[in-house]
C-alpha positions in Angstrom: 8.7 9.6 -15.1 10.0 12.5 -12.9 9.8 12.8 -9.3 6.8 14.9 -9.2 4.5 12.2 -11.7 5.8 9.6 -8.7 5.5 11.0 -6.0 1.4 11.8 -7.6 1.1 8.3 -8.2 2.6 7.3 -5.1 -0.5 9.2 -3.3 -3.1 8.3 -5.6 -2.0 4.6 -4.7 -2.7 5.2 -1.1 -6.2 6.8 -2.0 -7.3 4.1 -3.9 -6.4 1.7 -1.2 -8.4 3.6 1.4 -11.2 3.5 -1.5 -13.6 0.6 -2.5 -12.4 -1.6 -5.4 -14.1 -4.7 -6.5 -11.4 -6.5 -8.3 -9.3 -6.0 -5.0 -12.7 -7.5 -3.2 -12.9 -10.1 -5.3 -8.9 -10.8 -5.1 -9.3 -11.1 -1.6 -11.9 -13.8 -2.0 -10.1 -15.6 -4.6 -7.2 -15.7 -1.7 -9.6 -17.0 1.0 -10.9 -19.7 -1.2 -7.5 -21.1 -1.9 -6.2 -20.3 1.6 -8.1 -20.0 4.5 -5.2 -18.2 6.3 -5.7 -15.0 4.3 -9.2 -14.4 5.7 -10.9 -11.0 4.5 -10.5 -9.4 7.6 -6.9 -9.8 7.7 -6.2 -8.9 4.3 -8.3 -5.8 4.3 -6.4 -4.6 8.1 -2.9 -5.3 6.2 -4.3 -2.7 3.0 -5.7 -0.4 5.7 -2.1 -0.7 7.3 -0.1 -0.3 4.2 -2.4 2.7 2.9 -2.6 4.6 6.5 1.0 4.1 7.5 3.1 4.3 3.7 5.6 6.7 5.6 7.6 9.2 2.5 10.1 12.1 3.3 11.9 13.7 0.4 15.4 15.1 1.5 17.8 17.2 -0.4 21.7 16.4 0.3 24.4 17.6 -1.7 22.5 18.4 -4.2 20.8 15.3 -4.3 17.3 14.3 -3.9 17.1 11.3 -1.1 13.5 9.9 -0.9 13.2 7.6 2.0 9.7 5.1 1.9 8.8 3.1 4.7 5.7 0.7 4.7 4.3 -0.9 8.4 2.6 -3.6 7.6 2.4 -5.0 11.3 2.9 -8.8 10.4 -0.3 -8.8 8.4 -0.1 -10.9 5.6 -0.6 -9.5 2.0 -1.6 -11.6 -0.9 
């Protein structure tokens, strides 16, 4: 995989986060059910979190690519 095809996936990852999914939805229940921590609001502000603030910036140094990826998650817990 190039940097191009992962940088794509990279952003297509933070689309279908901002997206509906049911198999998330019903991860997030499964979660809840098991532990009552990881309630569906919580889990679905922490995906909102990870998808809205995924931070990339592609450098070039030396001749060298540098890609620097940071992800906020703001002490939300992610199950």
């Amino acid at each position: 995989m190039n940097l191009s095809e992962r940088i794509a996936v990279l952003a297509e990852l933070g689309e279908h986060l901002r997206g509906e999914d049911e198999y998330l939805r019903a991860v997030m229940h499964r979660s809840y059910y098991n532990n009552k921590w990881f309630t569906i609001e919580n889990q679905e502000q922490a995906i909102k979190a990870i998808a809205e603030n995924f931070w990339m910036k592609i450098s070039f140094a030396n001749g060298s690519i540098i890609i620097i990826l940071m992800i906020i998650l703001y002490r939300k817990p992610l199950v």
